[in-house]
C-alpha positions, -999 to 999 in steps of 0.1 A, spaced: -422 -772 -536 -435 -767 -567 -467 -748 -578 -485 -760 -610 -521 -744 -618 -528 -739 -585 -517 -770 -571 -482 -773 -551 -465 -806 -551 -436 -821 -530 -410 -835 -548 -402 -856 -521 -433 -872 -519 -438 -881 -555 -433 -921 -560 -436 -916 -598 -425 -889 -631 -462 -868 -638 -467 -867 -673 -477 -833 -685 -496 -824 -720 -490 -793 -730 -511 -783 -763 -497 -755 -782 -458 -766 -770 -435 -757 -798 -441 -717 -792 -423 -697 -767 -444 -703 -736 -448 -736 -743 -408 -736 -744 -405 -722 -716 -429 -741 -696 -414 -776 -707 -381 -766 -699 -396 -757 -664 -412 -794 -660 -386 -812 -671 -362 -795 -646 -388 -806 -617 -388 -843 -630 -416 -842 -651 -423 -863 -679 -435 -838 -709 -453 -845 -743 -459 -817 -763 -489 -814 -791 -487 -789 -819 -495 -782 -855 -468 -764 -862 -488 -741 -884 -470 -719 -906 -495 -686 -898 -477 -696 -857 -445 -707 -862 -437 -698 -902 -423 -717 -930 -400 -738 -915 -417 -747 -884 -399 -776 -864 -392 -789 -830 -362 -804 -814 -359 -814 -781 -351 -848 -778 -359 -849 -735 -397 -845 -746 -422 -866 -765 -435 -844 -795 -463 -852 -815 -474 -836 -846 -514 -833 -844 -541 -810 -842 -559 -803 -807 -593 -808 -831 -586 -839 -836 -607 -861 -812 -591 -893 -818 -555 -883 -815 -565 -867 -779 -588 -893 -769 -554 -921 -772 -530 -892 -759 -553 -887 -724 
């Protein structure tokens, strides 16, 4: 069983992969949380900035298991075709 904001769900039961936004992903809970889903069978996309003032100078991401898109949680557009 696994518990997710409050919510447990049975692997067994689940037809179909979740897909799980995470905003914020490339830090280190984000990481760690992705990492988490994906080992449960989740299907994870990750939304971050990347800003220097977070993640410094030579910000990146590289996890190929999870969909990553560059964008800014401000931007209403890029959330509004992401949801």
């Amino acid at each position: 069983m696994i518990r997710v904001r409050g919510l447990y769900l049975q692997k067994k039961i689940r037809r179909y992969k979740l897909n799980i936004l995470i905003t914020g992903g490339a830090g280190f809970i984000g990481k760690s949380l992705s990492n988490y889903l994906l080992k449960n069978d989740f299907e994870v996309s990750i939304l971050d900035n990347l800003s220097p003032q977070v993640h410094g100078n030579n910000a990146s991401f590289n996890n190929s298991d999870v969909n990553f898109i560059k964008g800014d949680i401000c931007d209403f557009e890029l959330i509004k075709n992401l949801i």
